[in-house]
SEKE-587461 format. One record per residue: residue in three letters; chain; x, y, z of N, C-alpha, C in turn. Coordinates in Angstrom, 3 decimals. Layout:
REM residues N
type->Ala&mol->A&n_u->X&n_v->Y&n_w->Z&ca_u->X&ca_v->Y&ca_w->Z&c_u->X&c_v->Y&c_w->Z
...
This chain:
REM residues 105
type->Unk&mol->A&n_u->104.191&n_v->54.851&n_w->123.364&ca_u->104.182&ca_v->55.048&ca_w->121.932&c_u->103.100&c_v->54.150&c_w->121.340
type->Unk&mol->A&n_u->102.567&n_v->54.605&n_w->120.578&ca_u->101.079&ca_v->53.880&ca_w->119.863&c_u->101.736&c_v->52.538&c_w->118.662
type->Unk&mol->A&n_u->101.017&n_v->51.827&n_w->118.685&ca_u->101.429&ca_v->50.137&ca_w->118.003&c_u->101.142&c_v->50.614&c_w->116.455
type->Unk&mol->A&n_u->101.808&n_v->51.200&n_w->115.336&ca_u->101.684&ca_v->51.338&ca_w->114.527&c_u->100.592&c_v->50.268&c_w->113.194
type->Unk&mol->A&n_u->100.915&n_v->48.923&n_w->114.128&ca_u->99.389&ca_v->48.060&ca_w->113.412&c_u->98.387&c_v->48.373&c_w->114.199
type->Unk&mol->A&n_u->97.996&n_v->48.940&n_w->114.893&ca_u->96.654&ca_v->49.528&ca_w->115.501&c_u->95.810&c_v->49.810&c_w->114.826
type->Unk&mol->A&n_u->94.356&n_v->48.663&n_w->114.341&ca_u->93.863&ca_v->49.315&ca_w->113.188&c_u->92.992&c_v->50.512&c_w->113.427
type->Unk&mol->A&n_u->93.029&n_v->50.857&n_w->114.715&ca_u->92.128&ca_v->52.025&ca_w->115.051&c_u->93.132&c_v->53.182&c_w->114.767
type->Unk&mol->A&n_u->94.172&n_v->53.235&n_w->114.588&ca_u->95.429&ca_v->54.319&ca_w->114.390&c_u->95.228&c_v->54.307&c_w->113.060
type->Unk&mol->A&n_u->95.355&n_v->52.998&n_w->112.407&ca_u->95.197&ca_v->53.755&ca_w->110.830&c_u->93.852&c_v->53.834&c_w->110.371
type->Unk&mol->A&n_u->92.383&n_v->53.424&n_w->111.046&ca_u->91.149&ca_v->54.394&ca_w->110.329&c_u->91.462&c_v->55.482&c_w->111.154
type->Unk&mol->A&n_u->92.031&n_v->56.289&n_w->111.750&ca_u->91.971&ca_v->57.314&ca_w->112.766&c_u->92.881&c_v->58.480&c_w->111.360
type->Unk&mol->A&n_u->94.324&n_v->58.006&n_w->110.627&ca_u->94.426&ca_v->58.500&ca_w->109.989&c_u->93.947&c_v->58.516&c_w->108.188
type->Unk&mol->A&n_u->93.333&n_v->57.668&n_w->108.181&ca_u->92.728&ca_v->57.687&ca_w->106.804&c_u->91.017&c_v->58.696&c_w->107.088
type->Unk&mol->A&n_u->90.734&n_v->58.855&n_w->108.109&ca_u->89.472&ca_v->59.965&ca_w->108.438&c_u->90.432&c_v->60.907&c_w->108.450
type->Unk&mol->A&n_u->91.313&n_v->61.571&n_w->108.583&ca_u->92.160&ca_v->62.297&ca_w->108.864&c_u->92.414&c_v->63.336&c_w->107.569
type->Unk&mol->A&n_u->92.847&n_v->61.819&n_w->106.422&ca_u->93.252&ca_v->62.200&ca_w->105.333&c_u->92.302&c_v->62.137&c_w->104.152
type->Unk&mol->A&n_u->91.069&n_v->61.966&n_w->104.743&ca_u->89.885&ca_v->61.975&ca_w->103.489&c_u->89.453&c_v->63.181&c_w->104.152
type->Unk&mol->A&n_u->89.377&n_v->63.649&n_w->105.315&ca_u->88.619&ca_v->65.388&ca_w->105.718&c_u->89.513&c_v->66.279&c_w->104.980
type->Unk&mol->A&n_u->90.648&n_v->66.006&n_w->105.112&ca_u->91.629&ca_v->67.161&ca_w->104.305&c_u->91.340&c_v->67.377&c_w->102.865
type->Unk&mol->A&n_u->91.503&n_v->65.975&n_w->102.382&ca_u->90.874&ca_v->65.912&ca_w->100.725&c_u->90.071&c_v->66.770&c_w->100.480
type->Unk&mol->A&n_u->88.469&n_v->66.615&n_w->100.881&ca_u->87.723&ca_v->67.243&ca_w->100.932&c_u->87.766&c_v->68.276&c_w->101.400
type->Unk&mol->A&n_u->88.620&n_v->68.919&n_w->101.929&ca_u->88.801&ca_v->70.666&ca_w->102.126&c_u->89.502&c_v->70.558&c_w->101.104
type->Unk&mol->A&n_u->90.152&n_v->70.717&n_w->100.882&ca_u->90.980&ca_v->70.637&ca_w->99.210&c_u->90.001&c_v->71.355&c_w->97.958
type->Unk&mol->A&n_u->89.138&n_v->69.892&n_w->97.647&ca_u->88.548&ca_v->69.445&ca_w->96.724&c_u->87.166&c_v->70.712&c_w->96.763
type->Unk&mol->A&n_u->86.895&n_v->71.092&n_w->98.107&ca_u->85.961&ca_v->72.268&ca_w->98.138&c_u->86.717&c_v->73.612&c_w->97.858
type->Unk&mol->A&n_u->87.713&n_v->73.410&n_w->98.318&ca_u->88.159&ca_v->74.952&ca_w->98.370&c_u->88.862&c_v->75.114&c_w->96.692
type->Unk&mol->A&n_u->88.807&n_v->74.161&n_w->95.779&ca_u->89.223&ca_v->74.020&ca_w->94.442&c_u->87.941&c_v->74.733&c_w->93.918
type->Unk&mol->A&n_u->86.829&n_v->74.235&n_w->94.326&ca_u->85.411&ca_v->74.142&ca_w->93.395&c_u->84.932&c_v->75.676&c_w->93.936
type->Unk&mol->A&n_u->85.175&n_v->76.351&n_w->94.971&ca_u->84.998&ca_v->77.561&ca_w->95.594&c_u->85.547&c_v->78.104&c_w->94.649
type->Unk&mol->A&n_u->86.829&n_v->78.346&n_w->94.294&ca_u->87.891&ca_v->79.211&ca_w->93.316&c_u->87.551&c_v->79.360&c_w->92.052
type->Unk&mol->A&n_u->87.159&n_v->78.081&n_w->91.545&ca_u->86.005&ca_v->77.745&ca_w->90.110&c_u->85.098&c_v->78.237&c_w->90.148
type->Unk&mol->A&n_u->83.965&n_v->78.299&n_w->91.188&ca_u->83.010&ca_v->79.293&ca_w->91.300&c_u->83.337&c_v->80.756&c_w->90.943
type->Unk&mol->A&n_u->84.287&n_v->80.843&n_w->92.375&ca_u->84.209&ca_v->82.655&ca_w->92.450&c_u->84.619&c_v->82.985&c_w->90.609
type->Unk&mol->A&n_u->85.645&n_v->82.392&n_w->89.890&ca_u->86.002&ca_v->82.617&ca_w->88.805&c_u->85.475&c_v->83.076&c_w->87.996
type->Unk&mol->A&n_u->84.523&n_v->82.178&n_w->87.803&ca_u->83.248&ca_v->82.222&ca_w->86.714&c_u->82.020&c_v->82.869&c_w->87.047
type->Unk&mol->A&n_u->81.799&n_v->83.452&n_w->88.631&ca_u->80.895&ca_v->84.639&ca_w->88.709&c_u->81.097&c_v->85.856&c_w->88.620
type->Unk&mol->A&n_u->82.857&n_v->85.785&n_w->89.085&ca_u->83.740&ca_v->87.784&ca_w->87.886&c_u->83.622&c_v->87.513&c_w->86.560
type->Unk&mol->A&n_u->83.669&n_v->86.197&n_w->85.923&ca_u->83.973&ca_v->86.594&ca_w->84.441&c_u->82.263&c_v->87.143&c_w->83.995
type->Unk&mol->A&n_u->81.626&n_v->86.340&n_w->84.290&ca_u->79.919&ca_v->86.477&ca_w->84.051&c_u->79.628&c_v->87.906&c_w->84.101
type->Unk&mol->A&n_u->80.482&n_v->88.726&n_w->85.622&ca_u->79.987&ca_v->89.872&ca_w->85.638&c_u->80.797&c_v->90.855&c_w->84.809
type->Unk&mol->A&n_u->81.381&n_v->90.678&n_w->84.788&ca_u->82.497&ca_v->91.556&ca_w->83.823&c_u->81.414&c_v->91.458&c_w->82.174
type->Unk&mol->A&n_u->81.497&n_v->90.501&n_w->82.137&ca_u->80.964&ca_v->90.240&ca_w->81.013&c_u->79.648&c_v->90.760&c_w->80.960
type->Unk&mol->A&n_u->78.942&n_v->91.098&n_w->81.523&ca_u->77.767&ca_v->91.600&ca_w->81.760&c_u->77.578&c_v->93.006&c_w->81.578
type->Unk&mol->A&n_u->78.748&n_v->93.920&n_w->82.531&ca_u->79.096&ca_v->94.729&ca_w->82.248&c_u->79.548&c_v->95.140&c_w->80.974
type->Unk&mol->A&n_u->79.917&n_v->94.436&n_w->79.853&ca_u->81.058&ca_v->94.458&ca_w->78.609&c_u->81.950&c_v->94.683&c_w->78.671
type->Unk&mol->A&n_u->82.407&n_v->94.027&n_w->79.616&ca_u->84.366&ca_v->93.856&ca_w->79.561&c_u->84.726&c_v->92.577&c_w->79.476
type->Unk&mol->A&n_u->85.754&n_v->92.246&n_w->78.702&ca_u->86.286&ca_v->91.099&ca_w->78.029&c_u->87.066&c_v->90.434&c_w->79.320
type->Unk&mol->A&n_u->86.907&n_v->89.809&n_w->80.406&ca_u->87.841&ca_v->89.097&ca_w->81.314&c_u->89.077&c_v->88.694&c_w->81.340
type->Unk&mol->A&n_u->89.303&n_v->88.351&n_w->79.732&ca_u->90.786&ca_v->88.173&ca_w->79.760&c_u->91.714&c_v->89.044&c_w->79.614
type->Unk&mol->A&n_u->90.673&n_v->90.407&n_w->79.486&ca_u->92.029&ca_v->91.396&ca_w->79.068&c_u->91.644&c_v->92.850&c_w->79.559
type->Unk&mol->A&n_u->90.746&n_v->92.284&n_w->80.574&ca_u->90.451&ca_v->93.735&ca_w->81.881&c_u->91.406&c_v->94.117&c_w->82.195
type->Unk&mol->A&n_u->92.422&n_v->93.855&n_w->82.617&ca_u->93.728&ca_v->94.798&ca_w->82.957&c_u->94.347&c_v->95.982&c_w->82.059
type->Unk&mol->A&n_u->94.883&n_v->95.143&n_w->80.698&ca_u->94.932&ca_v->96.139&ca_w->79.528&c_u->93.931&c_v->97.095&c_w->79.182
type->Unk&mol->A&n_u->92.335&n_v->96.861&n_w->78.974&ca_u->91.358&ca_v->97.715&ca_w->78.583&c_u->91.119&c_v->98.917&c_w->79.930
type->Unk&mol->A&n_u->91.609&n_v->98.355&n_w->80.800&ca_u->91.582&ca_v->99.512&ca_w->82.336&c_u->92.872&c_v->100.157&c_w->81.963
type->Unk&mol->A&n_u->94.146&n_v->99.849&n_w->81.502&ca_u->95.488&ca_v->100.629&ca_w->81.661&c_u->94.871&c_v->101.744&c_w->80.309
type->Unk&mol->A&n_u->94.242&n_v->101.032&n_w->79.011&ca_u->94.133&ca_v->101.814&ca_w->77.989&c_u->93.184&c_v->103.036&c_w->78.498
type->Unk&mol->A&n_u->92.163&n_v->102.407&n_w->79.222&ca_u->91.118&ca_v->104.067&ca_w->79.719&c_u->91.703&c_v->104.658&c_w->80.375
type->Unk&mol->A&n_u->92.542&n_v->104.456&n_w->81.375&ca_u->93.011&ca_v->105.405&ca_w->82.228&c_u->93.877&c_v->106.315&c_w->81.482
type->Unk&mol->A&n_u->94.985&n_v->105.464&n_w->80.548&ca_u->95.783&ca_v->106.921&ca_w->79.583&c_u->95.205&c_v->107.498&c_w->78.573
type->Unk&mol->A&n_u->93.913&n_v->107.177&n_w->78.246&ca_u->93.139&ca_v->108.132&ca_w->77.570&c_u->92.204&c_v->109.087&c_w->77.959
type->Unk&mol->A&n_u->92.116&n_v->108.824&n_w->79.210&ca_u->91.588&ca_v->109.703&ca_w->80.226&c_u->91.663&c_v->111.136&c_w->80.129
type->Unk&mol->A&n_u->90.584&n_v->111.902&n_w->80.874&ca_u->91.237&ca_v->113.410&ca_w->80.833&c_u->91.369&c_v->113.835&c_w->81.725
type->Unk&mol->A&n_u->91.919&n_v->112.721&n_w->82.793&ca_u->92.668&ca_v->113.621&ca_w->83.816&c_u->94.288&c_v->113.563&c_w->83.891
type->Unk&mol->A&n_u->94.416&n_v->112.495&n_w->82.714&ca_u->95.960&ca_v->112.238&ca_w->82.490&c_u->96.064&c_v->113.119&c_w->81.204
type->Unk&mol->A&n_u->95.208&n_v->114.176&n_w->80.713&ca_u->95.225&ca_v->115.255&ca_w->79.758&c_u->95.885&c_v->114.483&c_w->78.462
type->Unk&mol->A&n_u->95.124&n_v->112.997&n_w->77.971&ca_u->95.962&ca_v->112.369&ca_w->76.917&c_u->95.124&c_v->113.293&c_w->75.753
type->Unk&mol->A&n_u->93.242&n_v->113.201&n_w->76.112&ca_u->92.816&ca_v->113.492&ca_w->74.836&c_u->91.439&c_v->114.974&c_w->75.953
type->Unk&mol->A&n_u->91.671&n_v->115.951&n_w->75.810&ca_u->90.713&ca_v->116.981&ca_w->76.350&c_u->89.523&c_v->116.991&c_w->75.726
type->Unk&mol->A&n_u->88.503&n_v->117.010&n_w->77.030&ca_u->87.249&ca_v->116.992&ca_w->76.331&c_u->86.890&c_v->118.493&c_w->76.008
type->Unk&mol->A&n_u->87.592&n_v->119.047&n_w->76.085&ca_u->87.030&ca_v->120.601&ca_w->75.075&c_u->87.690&c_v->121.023&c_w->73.860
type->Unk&mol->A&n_u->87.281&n_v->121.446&n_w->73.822&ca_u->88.400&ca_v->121.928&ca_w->72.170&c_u->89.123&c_v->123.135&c_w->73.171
type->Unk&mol->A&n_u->90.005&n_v->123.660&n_w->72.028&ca_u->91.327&ca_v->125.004&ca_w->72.177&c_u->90.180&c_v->125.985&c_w->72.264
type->Unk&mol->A&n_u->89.263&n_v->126.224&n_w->71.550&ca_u->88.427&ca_v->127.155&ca_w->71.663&c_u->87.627&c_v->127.772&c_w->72.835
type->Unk&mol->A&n_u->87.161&n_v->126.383&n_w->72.833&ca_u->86.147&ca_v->126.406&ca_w->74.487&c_u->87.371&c_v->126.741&c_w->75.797
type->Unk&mol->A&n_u->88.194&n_v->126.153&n_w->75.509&ca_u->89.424&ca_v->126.336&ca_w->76.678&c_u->89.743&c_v->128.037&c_w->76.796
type->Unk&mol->A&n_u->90.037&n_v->128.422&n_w->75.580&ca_u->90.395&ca_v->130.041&ca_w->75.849&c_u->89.484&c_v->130.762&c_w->75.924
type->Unk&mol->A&n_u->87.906&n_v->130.652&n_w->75.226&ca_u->86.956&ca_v->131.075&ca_w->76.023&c_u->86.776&c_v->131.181&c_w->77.596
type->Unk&mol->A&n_u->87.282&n_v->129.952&n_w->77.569&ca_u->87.334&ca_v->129.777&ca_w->79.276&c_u->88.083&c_v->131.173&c_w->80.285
type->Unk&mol->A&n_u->89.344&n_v->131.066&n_w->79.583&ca_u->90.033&ca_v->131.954&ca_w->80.115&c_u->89.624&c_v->133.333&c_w->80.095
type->Unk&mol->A&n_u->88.902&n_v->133.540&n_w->79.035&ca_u->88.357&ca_v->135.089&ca_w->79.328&c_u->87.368&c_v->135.260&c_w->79.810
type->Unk&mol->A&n_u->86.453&n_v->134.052&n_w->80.225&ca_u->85.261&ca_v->134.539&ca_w->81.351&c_u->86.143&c_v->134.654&c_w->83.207
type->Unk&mol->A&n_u->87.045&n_v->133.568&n_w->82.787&ca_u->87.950&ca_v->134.160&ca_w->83.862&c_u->88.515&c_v->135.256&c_w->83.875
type->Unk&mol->A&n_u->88.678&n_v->135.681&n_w->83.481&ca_u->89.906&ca_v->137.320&ca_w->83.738&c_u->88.514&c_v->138.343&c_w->83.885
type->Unk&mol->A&n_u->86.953&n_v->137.986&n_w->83.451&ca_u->86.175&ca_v->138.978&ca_w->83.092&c_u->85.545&c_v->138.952&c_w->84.448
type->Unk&mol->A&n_u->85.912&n_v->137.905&n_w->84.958&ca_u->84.795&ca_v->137.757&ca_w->86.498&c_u->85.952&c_v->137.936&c_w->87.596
type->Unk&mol->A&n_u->87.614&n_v->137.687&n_w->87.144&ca_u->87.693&ca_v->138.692&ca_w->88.400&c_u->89.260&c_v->136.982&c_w->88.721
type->Unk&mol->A&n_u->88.379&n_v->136.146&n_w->88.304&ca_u->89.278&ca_v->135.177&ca_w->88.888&c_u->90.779&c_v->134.775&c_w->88.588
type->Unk&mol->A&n_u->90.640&n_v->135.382&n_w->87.465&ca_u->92.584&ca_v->135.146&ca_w->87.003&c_u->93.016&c_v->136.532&c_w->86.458
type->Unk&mol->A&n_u->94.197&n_v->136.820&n_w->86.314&ca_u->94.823&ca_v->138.316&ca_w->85.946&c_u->94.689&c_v->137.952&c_w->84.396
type->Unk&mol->A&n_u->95.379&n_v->139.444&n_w->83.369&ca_u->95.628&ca_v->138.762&ca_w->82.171&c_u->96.708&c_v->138.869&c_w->82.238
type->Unk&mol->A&n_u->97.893&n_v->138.492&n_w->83.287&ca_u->99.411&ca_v->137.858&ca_w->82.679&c_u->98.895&c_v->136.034&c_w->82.923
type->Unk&mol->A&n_u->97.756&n_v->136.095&n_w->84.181&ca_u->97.541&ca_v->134.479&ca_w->84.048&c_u->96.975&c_v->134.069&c_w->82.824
type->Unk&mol->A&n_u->96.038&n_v->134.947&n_w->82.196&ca_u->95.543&ca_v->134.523&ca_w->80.657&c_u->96.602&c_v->133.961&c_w->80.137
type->Unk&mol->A&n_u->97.342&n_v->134.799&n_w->79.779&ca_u->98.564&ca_v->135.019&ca_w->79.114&c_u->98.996&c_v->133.688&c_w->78.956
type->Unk&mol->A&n_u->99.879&n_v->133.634&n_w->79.844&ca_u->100.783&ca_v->132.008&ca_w->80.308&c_u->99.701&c_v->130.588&c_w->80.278
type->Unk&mol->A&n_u->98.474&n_v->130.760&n_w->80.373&ca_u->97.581&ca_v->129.896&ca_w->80.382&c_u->97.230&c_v->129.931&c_w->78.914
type->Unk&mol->A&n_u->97.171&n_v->130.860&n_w->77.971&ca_u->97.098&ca_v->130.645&ca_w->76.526&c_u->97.903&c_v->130.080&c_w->75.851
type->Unk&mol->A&n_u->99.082&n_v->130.333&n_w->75.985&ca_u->100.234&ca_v->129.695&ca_w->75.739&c_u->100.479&c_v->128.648&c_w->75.974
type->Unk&mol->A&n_u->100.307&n_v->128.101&n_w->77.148&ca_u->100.169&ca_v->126.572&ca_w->77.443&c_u->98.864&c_v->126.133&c_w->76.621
type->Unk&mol->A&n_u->97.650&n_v->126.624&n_w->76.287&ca_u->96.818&ca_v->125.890&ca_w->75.604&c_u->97.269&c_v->125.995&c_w->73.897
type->Unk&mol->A&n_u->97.684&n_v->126.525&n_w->73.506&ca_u->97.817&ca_v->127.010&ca_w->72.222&c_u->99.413&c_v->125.577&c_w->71.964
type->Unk&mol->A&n_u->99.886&n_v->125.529&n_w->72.844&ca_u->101.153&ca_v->124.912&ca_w->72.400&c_u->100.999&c_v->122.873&c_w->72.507
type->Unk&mol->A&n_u->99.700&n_v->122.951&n_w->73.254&ca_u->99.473&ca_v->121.577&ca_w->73.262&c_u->98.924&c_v->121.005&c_w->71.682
């Protein structure tokens, strides 16, 4: 068993416990870095960092694939439908039921 006054035992653990520090103390200043080179870029981009999460939940439900706000009008939409039925690709009972669903949104 090692002589606990061994002064080579305790510089053996004070090198021990200043290498750790310093992984610490780097891997703190790493995290601070990476931090402040997303906010920079975000920001660069024009998005506000503190509240990228919310401004991503708000685009996505305004989106038009979550059909909150359509980028065509009712018009262009049922136009739609009759170049379909005219070229062959939908019946007119699919018009039909497909007008109705546009007309009722």
């Amino acid at each position: 068993m090692p002589d606990p006054t061994d002064p080579g035992l305790q510089s053996g653990f004070t090198g021990l416990f200043g290498l750790v520090a310093v992984i610490v103390v780097l891997g703190i200043v790493a995290s601070i870095g990476l931090t402040v080179y997303r906010a920079a870029r975000l920001r660069a981009q024009g998005v506000n960092p503190l509240t990228v999460e919310q401004d991503l939940a708000a685009k996505v439900l305004k989106s038009d694939l979550l059909g909150a706000t359509p980028s065509r009008s009712k018009a262009e939409r049922l136009a739609e439908l009759d170049v379909l039925v005219a070229n062959g690709t939908i019946s007119a009972t699919e018009r039909d039921s497909a007008r109705a669903r546009i007309l009722a949104d």
